[in-house]
ZADO-1210 file (C-alpha; in nm, 4 decimals, padded with zeros to 6 digits):
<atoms>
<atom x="01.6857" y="26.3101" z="17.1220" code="UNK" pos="1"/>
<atom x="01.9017" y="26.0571" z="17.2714" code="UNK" pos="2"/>
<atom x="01.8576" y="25.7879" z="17.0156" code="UNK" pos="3"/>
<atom x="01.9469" y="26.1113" z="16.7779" code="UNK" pos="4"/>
<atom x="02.2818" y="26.1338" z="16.9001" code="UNK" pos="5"/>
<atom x="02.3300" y="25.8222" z="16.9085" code="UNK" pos="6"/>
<atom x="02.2944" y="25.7898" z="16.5705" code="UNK" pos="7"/>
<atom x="02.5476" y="26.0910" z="16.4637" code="UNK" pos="8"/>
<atom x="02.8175" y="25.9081" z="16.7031" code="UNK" pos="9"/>
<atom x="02.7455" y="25.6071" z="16.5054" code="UNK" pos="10"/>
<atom x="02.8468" y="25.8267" z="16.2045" code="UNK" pos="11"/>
<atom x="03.1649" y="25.9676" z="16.3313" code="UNK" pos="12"/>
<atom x="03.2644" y="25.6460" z="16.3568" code="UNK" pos="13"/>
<atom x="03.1609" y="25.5058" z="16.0248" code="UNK" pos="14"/>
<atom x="03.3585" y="25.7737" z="15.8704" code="UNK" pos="15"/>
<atom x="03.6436" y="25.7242" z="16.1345" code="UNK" pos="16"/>
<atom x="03.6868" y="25.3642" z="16.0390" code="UNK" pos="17"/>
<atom x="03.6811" y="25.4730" z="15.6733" code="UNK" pos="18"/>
<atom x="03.9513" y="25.6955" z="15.7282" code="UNK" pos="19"/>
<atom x="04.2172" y="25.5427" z="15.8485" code="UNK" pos="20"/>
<atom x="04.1420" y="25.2315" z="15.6125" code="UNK" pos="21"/>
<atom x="04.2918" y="25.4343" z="15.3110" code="UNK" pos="22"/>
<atom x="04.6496" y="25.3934" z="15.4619" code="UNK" pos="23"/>
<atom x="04.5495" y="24.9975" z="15.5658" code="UNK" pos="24"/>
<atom x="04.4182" y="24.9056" z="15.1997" code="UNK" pos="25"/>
<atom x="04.6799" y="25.0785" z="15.0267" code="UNK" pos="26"/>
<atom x="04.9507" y="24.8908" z="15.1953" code="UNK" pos="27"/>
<atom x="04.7925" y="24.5681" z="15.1597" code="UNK" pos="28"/>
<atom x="04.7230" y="24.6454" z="14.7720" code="UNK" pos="29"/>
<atom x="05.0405" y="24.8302" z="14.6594" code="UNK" pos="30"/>
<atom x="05.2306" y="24.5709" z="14.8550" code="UNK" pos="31"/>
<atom x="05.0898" y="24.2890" z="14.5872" code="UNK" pos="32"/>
<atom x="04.9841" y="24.1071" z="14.8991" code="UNK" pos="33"/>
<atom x="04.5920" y="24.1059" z="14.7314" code="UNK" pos="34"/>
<atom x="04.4986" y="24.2618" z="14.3991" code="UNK" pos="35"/>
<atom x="04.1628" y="24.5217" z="14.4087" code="UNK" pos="36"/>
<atom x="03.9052" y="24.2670" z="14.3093" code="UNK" pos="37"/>
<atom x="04.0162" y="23.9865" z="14.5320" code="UNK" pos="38"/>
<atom x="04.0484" y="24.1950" z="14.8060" code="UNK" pos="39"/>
<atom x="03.7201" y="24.2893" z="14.8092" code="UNK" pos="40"/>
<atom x="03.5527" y="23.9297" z="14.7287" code="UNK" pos="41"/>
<atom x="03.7519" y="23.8306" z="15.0537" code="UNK" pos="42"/>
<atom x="03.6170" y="24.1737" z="15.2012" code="UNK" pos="43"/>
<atom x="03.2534" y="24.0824" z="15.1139" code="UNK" pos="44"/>
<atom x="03.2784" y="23.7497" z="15.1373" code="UNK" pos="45"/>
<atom x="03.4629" y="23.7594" z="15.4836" code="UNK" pos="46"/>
<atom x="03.1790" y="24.0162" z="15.6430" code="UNK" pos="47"/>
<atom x="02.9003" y="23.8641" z="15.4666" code="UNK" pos="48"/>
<atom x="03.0396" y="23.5271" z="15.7759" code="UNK" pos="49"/>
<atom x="02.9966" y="23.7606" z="16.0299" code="UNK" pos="50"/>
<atom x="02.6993" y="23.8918" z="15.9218" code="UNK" pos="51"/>
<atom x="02.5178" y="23.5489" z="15.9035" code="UNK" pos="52"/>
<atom x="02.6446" y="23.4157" z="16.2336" code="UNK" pos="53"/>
<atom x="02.5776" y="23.7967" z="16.3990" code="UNK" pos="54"/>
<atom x="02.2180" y="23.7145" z="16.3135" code="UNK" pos="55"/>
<atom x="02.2309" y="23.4012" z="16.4612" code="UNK" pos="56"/>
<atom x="02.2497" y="23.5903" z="16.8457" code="UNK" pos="57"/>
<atom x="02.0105" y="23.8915" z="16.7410" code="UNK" pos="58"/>
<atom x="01.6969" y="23.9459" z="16.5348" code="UNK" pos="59"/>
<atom x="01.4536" y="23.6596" z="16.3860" code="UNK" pos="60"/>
<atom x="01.2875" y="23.9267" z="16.1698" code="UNK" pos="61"/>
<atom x="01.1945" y="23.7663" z="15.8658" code="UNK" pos="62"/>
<atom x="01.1792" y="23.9676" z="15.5312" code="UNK" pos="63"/>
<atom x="00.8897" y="23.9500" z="15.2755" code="UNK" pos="64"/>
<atom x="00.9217" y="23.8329" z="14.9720" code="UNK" pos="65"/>
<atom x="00.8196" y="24.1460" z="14.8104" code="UNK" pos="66"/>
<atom x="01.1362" y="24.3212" z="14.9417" code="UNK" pos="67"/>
<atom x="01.3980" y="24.1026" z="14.7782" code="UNK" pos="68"/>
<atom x="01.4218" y="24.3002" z="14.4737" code="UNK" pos="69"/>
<atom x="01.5043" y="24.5837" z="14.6713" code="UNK" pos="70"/>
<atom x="01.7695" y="24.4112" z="14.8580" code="UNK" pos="71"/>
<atom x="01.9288" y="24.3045" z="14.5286" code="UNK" pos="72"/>
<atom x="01.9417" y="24.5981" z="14.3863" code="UNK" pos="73"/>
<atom x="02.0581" y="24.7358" z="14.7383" code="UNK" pos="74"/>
<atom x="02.3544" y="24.5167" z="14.7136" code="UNK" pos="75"/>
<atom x="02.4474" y="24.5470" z="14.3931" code="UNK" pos="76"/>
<atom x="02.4654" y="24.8913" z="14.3999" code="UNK" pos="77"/>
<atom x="02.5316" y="24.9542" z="14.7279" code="UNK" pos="78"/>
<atom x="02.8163" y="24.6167" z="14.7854" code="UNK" pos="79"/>
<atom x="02.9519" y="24.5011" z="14.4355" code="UNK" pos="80"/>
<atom x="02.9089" y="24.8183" z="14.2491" code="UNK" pos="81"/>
<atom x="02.9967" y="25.0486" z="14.4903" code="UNK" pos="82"/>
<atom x="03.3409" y="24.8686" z="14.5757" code="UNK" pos="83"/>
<atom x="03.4396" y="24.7659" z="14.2688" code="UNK" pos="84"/>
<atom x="03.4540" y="25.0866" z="14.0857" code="UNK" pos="85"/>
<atom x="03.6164" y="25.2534" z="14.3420" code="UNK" pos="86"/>
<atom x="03.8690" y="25.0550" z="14.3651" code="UNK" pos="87"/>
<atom x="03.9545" y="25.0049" z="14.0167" code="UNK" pos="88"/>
<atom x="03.9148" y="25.3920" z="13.9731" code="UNK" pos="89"/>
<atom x="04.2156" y="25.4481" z="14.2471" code="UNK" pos="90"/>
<atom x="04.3864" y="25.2304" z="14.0193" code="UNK" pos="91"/>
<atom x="04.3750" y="25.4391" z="13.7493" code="UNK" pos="92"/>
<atom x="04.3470" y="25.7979" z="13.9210" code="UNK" pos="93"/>
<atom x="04.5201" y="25.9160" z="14.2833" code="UNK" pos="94"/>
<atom x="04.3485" y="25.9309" z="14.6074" code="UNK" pos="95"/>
<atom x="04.3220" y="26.3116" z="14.5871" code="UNK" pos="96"/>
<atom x="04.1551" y="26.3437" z="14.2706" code="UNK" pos="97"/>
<atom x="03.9243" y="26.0183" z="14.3902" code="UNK" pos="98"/>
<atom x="03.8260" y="26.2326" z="14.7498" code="UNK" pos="99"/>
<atom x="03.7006" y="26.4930" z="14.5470" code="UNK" pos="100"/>
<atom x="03.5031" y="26.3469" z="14.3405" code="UNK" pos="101"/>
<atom x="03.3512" y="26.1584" z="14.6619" code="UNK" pos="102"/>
<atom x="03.2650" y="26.4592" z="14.8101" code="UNK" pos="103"/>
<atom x="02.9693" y="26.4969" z="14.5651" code="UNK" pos="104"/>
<atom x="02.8038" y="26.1756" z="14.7841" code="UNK" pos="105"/>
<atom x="02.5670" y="26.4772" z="14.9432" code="UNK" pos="106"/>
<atom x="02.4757" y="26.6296" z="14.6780" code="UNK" pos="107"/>
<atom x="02.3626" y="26.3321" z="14.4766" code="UNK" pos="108"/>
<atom x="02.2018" y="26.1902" z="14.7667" code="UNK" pos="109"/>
<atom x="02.0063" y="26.5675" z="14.8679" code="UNK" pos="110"/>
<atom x="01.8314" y="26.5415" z="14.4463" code="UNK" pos="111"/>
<atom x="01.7892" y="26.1511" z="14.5179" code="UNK" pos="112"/>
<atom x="01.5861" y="26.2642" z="14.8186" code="UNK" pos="113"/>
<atom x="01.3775" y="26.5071" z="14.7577" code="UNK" pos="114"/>
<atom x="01.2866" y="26.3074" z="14.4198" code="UNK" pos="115"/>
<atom x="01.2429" y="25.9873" z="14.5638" code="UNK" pos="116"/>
<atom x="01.1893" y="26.0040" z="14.9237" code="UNK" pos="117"/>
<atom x="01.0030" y="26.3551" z="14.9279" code="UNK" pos="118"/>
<atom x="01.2702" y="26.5148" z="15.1337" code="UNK" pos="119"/>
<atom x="01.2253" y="26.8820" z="15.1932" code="UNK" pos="120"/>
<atom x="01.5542" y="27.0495" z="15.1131" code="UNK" pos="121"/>
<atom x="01.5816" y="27.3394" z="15.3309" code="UNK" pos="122"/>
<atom x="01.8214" y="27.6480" z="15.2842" code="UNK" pos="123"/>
<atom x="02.0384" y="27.5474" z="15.5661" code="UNK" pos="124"/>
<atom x="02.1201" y="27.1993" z="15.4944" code="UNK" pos="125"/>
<atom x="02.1842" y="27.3605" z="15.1184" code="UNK" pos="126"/>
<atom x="02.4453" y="27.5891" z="15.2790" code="UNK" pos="127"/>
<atom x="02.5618" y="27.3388" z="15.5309" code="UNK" pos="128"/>
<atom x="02.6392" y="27.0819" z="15.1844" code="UNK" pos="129"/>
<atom x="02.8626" y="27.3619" z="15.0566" code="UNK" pos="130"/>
<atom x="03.0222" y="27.5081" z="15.3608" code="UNK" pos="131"/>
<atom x="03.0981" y="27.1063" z="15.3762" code="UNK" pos="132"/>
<atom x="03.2325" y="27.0576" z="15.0214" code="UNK" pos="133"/>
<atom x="03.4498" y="27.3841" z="14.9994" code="UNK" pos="134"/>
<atom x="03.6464" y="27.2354" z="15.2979" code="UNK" pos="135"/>
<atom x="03.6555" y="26.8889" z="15.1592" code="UNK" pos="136"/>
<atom x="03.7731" y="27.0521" z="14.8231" code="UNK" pos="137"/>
<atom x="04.0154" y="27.2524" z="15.0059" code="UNK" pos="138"/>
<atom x="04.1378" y="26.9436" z="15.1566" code="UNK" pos="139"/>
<atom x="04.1774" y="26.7223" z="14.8733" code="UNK" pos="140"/>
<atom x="04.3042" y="26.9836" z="14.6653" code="UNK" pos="141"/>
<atom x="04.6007" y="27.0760" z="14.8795" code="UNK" pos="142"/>
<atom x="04.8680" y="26.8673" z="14.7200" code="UNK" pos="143"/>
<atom x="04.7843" y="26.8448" z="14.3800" code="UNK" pos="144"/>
<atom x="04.9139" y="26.5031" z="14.2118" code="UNK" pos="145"/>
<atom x="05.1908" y="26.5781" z="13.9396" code="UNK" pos="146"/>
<atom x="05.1770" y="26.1821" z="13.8214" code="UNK" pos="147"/>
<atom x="05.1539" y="26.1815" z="13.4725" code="UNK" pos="148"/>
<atom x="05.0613" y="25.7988" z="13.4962" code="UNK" pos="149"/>
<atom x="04.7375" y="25.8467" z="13.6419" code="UNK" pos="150"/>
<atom x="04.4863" y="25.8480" z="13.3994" code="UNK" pos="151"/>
<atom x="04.2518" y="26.0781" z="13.5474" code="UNK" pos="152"/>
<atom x="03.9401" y="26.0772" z="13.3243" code="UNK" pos="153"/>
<atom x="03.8873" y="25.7322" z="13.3668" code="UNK" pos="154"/>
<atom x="03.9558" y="25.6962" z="13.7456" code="UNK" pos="155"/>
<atom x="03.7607" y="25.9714" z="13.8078" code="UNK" pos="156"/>
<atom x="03.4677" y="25.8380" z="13.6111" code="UNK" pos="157"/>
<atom x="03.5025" y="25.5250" z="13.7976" code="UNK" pos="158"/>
<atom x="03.4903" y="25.7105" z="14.1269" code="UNK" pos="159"/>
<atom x="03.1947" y="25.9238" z="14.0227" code="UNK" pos="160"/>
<atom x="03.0208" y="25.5437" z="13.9454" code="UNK" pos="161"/>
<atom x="03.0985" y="25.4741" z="14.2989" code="UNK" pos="162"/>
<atom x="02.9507" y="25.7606" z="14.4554" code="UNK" pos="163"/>
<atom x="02.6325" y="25.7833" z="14.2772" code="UNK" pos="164"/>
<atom x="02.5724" y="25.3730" z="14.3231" code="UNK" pos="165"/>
<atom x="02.6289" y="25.4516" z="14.6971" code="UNK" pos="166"/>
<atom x="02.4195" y="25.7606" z="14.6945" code="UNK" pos="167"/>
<atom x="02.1577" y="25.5076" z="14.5077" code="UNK" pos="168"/>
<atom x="02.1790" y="25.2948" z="14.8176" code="UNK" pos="169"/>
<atom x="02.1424" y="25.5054" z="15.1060" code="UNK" pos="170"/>
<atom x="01.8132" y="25.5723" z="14.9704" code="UNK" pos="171"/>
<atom x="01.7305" y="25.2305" z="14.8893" code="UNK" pos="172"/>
<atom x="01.8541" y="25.1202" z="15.2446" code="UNK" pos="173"/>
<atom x="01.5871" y="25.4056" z="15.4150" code="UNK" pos="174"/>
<atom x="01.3082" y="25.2852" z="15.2679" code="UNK" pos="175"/>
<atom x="01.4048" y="24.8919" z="15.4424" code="UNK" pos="176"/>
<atom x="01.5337" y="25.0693" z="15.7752" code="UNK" pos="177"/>
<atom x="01.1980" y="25.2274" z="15.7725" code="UNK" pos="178"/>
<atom x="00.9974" y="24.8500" z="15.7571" code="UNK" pos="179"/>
<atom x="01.2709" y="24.6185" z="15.9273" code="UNK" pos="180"/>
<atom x="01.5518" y="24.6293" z="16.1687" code="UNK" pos="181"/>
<atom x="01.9034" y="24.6601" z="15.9939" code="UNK" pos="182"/>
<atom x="02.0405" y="24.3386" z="16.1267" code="UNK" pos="183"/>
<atom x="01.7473" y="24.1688" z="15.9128" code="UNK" pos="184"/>
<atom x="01.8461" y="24.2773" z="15.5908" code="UNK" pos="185"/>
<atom x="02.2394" y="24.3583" z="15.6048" code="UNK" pos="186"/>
<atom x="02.3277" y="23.9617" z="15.5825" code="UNK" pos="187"/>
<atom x="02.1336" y="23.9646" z="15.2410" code="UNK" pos="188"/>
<atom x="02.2716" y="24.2216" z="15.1287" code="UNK" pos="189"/>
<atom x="02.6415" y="24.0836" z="15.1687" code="UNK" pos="190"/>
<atom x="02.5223" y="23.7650" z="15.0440" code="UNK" pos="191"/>
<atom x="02.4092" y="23.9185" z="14.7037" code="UNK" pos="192"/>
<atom x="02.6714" y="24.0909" z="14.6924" code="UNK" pos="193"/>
<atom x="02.9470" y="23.8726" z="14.6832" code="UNK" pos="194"/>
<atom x="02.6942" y="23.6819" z="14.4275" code="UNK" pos="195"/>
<atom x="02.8190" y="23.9428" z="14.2127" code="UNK" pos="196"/>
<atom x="03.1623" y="23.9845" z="14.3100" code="UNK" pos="197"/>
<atom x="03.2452" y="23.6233" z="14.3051" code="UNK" pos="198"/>
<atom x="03.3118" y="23.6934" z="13.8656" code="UNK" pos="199"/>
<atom x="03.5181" y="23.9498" z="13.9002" code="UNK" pos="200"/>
<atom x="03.7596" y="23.8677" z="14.1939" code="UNK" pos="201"/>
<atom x="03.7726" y="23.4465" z="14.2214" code="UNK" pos="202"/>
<atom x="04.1191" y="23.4424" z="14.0144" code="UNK" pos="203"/>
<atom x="04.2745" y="23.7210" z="14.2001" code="UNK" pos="204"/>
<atom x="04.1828" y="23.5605" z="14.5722" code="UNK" pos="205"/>
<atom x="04.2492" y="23.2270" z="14.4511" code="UNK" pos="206"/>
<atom x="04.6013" y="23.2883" z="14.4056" code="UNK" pos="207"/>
<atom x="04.6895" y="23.5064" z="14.6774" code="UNK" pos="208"/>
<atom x="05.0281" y="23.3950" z="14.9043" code="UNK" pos="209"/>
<atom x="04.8832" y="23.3591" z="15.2279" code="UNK" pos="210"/>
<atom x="05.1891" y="23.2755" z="15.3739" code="UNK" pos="211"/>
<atom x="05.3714" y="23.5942" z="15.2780" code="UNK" pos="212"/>
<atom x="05.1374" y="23.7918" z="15.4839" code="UNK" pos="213"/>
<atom x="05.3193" y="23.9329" z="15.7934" code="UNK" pos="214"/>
<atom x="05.1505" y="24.0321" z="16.1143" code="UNK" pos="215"/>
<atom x="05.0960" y="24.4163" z="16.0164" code="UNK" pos="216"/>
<atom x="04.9470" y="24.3342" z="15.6783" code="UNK" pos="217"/>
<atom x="04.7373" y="24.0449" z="15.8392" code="UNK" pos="218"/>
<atom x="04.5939" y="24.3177" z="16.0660" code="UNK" pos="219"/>
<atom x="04.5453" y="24.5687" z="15.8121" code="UNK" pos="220"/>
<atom x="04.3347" y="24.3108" z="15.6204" code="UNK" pos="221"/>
<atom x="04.1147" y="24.1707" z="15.9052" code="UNK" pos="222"/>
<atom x="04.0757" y="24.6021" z="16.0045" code="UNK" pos="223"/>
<atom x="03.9004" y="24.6386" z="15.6506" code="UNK" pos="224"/>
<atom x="03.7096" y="24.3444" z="15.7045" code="UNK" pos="225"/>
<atom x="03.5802" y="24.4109" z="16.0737" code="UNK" pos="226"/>
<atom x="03.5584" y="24.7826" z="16.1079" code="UNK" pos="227"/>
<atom x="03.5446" y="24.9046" z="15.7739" code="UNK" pos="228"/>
<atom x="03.2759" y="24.6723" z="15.6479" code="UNK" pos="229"/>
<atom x="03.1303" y="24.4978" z="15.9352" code="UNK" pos="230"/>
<atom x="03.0898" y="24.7299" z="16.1770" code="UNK" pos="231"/>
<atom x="03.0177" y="25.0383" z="15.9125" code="UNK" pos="232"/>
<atom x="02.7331" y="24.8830" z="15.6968" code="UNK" pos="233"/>
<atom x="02.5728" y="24.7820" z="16.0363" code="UNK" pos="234"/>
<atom x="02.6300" y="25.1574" z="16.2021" code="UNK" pos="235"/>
<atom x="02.5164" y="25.3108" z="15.8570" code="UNK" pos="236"/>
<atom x="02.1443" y="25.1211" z="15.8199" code="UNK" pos="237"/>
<atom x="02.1135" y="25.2193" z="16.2181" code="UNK" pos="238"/>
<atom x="02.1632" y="25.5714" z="16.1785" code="UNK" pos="239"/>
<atom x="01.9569" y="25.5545" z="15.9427" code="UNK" pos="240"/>
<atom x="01.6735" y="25.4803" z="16.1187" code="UNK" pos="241"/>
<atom x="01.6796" y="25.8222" z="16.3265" code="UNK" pos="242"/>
<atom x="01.8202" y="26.0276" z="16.0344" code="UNK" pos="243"/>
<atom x="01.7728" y="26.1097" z="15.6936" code="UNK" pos="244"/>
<atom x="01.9486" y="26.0085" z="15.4007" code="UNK" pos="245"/>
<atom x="02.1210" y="26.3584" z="15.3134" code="UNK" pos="246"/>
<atom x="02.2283" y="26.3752" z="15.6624" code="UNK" pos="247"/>
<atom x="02.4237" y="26.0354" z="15.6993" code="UNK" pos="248"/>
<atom x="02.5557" y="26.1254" z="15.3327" code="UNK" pos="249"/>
<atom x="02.7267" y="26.4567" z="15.4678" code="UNK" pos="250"/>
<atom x="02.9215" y="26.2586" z="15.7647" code="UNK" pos="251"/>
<atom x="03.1466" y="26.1723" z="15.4724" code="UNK" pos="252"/>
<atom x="03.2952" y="26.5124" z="15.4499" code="UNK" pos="253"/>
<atom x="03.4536" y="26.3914" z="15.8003" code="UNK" pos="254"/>
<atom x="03.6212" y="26.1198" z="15.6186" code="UNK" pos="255"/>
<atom x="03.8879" y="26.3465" z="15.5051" code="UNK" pos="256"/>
<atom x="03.9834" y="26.4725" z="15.8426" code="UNK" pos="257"/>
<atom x="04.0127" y="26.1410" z="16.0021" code="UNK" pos="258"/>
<atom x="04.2632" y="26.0426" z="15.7276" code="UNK" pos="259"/>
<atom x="04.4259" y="26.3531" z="15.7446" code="UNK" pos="260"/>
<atom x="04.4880" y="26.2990" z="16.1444" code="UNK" pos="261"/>
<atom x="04.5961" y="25.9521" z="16.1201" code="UNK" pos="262"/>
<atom x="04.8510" y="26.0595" z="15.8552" code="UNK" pos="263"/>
<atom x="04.9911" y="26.2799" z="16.0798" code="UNK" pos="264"/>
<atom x="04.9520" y="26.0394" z="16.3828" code="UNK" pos="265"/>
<atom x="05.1426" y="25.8107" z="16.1421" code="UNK" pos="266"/>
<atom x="05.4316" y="26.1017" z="16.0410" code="UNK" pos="267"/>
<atom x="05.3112" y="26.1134" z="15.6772" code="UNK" pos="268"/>
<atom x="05.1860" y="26.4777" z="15.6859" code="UNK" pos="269"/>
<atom x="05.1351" y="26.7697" z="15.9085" code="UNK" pos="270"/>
<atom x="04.8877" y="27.0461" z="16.0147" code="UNK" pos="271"/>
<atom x="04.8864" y="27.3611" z="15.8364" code="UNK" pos="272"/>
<atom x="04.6801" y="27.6787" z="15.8790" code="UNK" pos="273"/>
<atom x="04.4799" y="27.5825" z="15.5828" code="UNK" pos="274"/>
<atom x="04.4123" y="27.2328" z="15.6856" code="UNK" pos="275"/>
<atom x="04.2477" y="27.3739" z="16.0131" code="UNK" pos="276"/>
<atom x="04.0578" y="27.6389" z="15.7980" code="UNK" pos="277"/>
<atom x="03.9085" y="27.3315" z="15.5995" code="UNK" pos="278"/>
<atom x="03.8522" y="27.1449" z="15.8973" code="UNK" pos="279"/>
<atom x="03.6306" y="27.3593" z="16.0590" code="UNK" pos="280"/>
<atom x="03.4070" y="27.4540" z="15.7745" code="UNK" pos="281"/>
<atom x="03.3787" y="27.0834" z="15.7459" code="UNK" pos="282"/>
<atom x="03.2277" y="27.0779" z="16.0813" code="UNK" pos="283"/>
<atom x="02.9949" y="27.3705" z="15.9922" code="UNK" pos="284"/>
<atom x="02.8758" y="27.2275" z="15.7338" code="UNK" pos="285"/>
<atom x="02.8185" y="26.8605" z="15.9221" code="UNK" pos="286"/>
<atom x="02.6453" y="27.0898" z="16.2396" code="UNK" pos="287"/>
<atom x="02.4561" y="27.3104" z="15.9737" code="UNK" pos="288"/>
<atom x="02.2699" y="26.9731" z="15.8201" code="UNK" pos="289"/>
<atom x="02.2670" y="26.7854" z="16.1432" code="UNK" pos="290"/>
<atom x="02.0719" y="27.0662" z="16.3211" code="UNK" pos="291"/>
<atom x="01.7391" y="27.0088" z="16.2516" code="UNK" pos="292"/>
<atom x="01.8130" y="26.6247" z="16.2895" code="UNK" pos="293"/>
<atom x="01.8742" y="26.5793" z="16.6200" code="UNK" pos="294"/>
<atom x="01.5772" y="26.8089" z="16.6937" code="UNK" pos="295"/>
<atom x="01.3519" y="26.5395" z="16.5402" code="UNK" pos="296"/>
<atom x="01.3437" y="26.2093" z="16.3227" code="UNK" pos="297"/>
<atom x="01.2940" y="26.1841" z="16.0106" code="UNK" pos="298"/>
<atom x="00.9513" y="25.9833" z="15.8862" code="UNK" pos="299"/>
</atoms>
């Protein structure tokens, strides 16, 4: 039970990280500081370091050979796939219209599941999943974008690529978690994956200014790179060990609120009657799917 909670605090703060890193990235890339691709070979690349010299001070596990398929497929979708298209599809699309499409995450991951883990989908995580999404949507869907130079099909398609590779991965990711430790396997993953980044982001990184970078967007940067890819694809394969795929896929209706507090934190928005209504059936829904978790583990 207690390893059970600690695995849904790990979670919150997965998706807390995540949301706040919105307003950090954005700033760093709308500033021309770092374009997309570069900034996430140097994202990779930078948390793949800590990755390799983490293990250096924790686990000897070694991984069979037989499993390296796996963890190249785990990183491509789950590292260079996953990153990439979403943030070439915020390029094209707005952040609104990108969080709703991201909100599908559960849902992909509950078919992925119960077809390729042999999850049992029961009637309450069903209704938790949409008590979850309606608030999400409601979120999202708020403040409508009127920018007619978004071009919305194509972001969005890119964002939908993002959240089904990243469904993809969480189950990938449970069956390793349920043969090795994460701190085993998380350093190949990052190493594979910026393997495949390297193409697509070495002329954008190699002519970044870093001498134009001043102390805020030097800490926005490192932020992305220590909490929001360190620290989360470490917390993620852990809580993953205790809980089940669809259940670490619904913390990311969360996401939304923690963005939507630091904006206000930050004076960019403000609470509303119908942000708190979202809010809590966002919580429902996490405590609805959760339930049953924290009563027992997952196999």
């Amino acid at each position: 039970m207690k390893s059970n909670k600690l695995a849904l605090i790990a979670l919150l703060l997965v998706q807390l990280f995540y949301g706040v890193t919105f307003t950090f990235a954005n700033d760093v890339i709308d500033g021309g500081y770092i374009q997309p691709f570069g900034f996430i070979l140097f994202r990779i690349s930078s948390a793949g370091i800590l990755f390799w010299v983490f293990s250096l001070f924790t686990t000897s596990e070694k991984i069979e050979r037989e499993d390296f398929p796996k963890l190249i497929m785990a990183a491509f979708f789950g590292v260079a796939l996953n990153m990439l298209a979403f943030f070439k599809g915020l390029q094209f699309t707005t952040p609104i219209n990108g969080s709703v499409i991201m909100v599908t995450t559960p849902i992909i991951v509950l078919v992925l599941s119960a077809l390729i883990l042999r999850e049992k989908i029961t009637r309450i995580k069903v209704f938790g999943i949409l008590a979850g999404l309606s608030g999400a949507l409601i979120l999202s869907l708020y403040n409508p974008s009127t920018n007619s130079r978004d071009h919305v099909l194509l972001g969005n398609f890119l964002v939908l690529v993002n959240a089904a590779s990243y469904s993809y991965y969480l189950i990938l990711i449970k069956k390793l978690t349920n043969k090795y430790h994460p701190f085993a396997f998380v350093k190949w993953l990052f190493l594979f994956g910026s393997l495949f980044v390297l193409p697509f982001g070495f002329k954008e990184l190699s002519i970044v200014n870093w001498n134009s970078f001043t102390p805020y967007i030097w800490f926005s940067t490192l932020f992305v790179v220590i909490f929001a890819t360190f620290a989360t694809y470490l917390l993620n394969p852990l809580a993953l060990q205790k809980l089940s795929a669809t259940t670490v896929s619904t913390f990311v209706y969360i996401q939304p609120v923690f963005a939507g507090i630091f904006a206000v934190v930050m004076g960019s928005d403000s609470v509303s009657t119908i942000k708190v209504i979202a809010t809590l059936l966002i919580f429902l829904g996490v405590y609805l799917v959760t339930k049953n978790s924290t009563q027992r583990s997952p196999k």
